[in-house]
GUMITOR-470793 format. One line per 3 residues: number of its first residue (from 1); for each residue x, y, z of C-alpha. Coordinates in steps of 0.5 Angstrom, whole numbers. Example, Ala and Ser with C-alpha at 12.3 -4.5 7.8 and 13.67 -1.06 7.14 Angstrom:
<rs>
1> 25,-9,16; 27,-2,14
</rs>
This chain:
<rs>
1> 51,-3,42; 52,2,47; 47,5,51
4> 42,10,49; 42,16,53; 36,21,51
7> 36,28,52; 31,34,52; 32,42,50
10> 28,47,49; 26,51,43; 21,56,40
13> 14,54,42; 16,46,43; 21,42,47
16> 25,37,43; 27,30,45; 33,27,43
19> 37,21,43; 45,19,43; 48,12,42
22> 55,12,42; 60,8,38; 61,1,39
25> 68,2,43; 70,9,41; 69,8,33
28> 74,10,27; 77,16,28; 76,23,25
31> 67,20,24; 62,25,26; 56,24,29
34> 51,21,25; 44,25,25; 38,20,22
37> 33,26,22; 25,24,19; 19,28,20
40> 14,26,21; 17,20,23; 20,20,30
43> 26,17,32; 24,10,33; 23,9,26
46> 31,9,24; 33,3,31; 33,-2,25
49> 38,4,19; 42,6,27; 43,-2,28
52> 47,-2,21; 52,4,24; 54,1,31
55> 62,4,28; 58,12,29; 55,16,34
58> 48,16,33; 44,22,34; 36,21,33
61> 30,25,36; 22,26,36; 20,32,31
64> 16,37,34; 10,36,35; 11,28,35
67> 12,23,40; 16,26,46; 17,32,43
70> 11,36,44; 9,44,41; 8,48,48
73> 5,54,44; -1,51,41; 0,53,34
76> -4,49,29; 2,48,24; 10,47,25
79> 14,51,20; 20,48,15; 24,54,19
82> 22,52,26; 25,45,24; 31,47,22
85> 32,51,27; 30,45,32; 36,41,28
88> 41,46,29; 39,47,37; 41,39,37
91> 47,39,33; 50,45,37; 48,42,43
94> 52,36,41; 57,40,42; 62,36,37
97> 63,40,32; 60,40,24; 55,32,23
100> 53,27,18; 46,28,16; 41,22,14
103> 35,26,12; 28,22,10; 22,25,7
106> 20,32,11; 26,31,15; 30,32,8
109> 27,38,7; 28,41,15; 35,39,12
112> 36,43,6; 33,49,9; 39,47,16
115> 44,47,10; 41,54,7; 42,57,13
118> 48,54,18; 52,50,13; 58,49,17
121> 54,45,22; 53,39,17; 59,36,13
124> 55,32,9; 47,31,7; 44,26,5
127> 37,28,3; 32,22,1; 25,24,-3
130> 25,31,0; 17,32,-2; 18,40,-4
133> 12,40,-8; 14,47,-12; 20,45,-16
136> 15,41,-20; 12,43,-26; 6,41,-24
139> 7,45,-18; 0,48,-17; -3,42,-18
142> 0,38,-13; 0,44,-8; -8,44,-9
145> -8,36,-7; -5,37,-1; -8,43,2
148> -15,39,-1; -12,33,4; -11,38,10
151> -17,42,9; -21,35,9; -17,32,15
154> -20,39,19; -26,38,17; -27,31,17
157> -22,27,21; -16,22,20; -20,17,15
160> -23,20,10; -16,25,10; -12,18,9
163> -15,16,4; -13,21,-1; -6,22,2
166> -6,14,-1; -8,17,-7; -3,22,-8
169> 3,17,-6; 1,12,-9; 1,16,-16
172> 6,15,-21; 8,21,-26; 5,28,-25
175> -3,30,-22; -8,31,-28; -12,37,-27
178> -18,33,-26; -14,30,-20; -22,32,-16
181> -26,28,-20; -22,22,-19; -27,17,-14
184> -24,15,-8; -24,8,-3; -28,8,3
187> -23,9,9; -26,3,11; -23,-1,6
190> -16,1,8; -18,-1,15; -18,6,18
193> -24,10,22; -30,12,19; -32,15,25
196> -28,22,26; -25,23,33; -25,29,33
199> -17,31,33; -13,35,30; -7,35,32
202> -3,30,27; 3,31,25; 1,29,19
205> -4,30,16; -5,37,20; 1,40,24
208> 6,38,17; 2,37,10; 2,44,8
211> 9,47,10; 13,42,9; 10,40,1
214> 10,48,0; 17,49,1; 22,52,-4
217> 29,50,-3; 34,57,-3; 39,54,-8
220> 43,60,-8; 45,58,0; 46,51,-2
223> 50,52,-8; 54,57,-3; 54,52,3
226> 61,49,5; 56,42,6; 57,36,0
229> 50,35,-1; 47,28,-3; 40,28,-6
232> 37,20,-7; 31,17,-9; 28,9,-9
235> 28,6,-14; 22,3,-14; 19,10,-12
238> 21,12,-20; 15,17,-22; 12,18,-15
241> 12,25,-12; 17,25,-8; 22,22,-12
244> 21,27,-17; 22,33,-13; 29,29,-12
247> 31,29,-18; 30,37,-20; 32,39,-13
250> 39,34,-16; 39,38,-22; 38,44,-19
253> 45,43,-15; 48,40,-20; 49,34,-17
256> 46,29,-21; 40,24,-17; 43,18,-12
259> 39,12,-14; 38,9,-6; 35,1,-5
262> 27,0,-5; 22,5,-4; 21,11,1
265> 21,7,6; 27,4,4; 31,4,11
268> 25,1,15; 25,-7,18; 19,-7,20
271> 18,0,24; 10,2,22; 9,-5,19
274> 13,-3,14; 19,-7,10; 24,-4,6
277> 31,-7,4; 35,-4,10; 42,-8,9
280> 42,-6,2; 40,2,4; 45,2,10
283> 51,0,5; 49,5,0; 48,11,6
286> 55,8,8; 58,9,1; 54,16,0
289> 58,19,6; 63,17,5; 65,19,-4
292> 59,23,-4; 55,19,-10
</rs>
């Protein structure tokens, strides 16, 4: 593997870090670069999907707000606009032309809405369990529970916050309307803090949970964009909320839903103290740029 070289821009109210690894030994020509985009998961979270793609240039970086890349305005909430404009900013300043893009989680909503806006930077998105909670039909449901999980990380801190984001990622099918009443685990039992330390600028649960699960995907400008768009989901993550989120966005484009190894984690080789199937994920990546199914 060659070196990582890390590089910094400025952007609106932040400033980005990014990576870039080069191809072993120039790579196979006529490959673009490969973007490997999470939020709000930073780039250390794709070394073990990167280290599968030593044949590309490998383009990581910190969303704002995490990590190296930190919001110099002081908002309380990052936008989907404000990432995806942090996307194009990247790619532009690559200066390589139009890329690959491997987007997971709330970086595939960043990405479609970088499609929606500036096609002809992307050649192919592949958009992994993107949580856009208002293509569901039990949408304002979901849109309530997640408000709920930022409202109580305000007022309560990490712990008594996570423990309903557990709640919610571990569901299978759609949120009753009762979801409220539901008895919840002591932070405890999880191994959180049940003590509140008085922040509240995790990406997470304070600067994303809102917009990121409120986007809606502009569809016409997807439609429209010269990109080949992938949508996928876990198989093990059949029925819980991202994944369904993927499945109607894939049958609002058309495209039919790519069924990728694992869980939505499935690219991780224990990054966070979390397992998916990496190799298995990584050849299923590969095949998905290159046919697009």
């Amino acid at each position: 593997m060659t070196e990582t070289k890390t590089h910094t821009l400025d952007a609106a109210g932040a400033e980005i870090t990014y990576d870039v690894r080069d191809a072993a030994d120039g790579g196979p020509a006529g490959d673009p670069v490969l973007l490997l985009v999470g939020s709000p998961m930073d780039a250390a979270g794709f070394a073990t999907l990167g280290s599968y793609f030593t044949d590309r240039t490998v383009v990581t970086y910190d969303p704002r707000g995490v990590g190296r890349s930190p919001r110099t305005d002081g908002a309380p909430e990052n936008t989907v606009e404000e990432h995806a404009d942090d996307l194009r900013r990247v790619i532009e300043a690559l200066g390589t032309g139009p890329v690959d893009v491997f987007a997971s989680s709330g970086g595939a909503v960043n990405a479609l809405a970088l499609v929606a806006g500036h096609g002809d930077l992307v050649r192919t998105l592949v958009a992994h369990e993107p949580p856009s909670a208002r293509v569901l039909a039990d949408h304002e449901v979901v849109l309530a529970v997640c408000a709920d999980i930022h409202a109580t990380y305000l007022r309560e801190g990490t712990g008594p916050a996570m423990v309903k984001f557990f709640s919610v990622v571990s569901r299978k099918g759609p949120f009753p309307a009762d979801w409220a009443d539901e008895p919840l685990a002591s932070p405890a039992e999880f191994g959180l803090p049940t003590e509140d330390d008085g922040k509240r600028d995790d990406p997470l649960l304070g600067l994303n949970m809102r917009t990121c699960t409120g986007y809606l995907p502009d569809f016409d400008a997807l439609r429209a964009a010269p990109t080949r768009i992938v949508v996928a989901a876990g198989k093990e993550s059949e029925g819980e909320f991202p994944a369904r989120a993927a499945a109607e966005i894939a049958a609002s484009l058309g495209t039919g839903l790519s069924v990728f190894p694992s869980h939505h984690g499935g690219f991780l080789g224990g990054e966070y103290g979390r397992e998916g199937a990496p190799e298995e994920f990584a050849r299923a990546l590969r095949a998905a740029l290159r046919t697009g199914e």
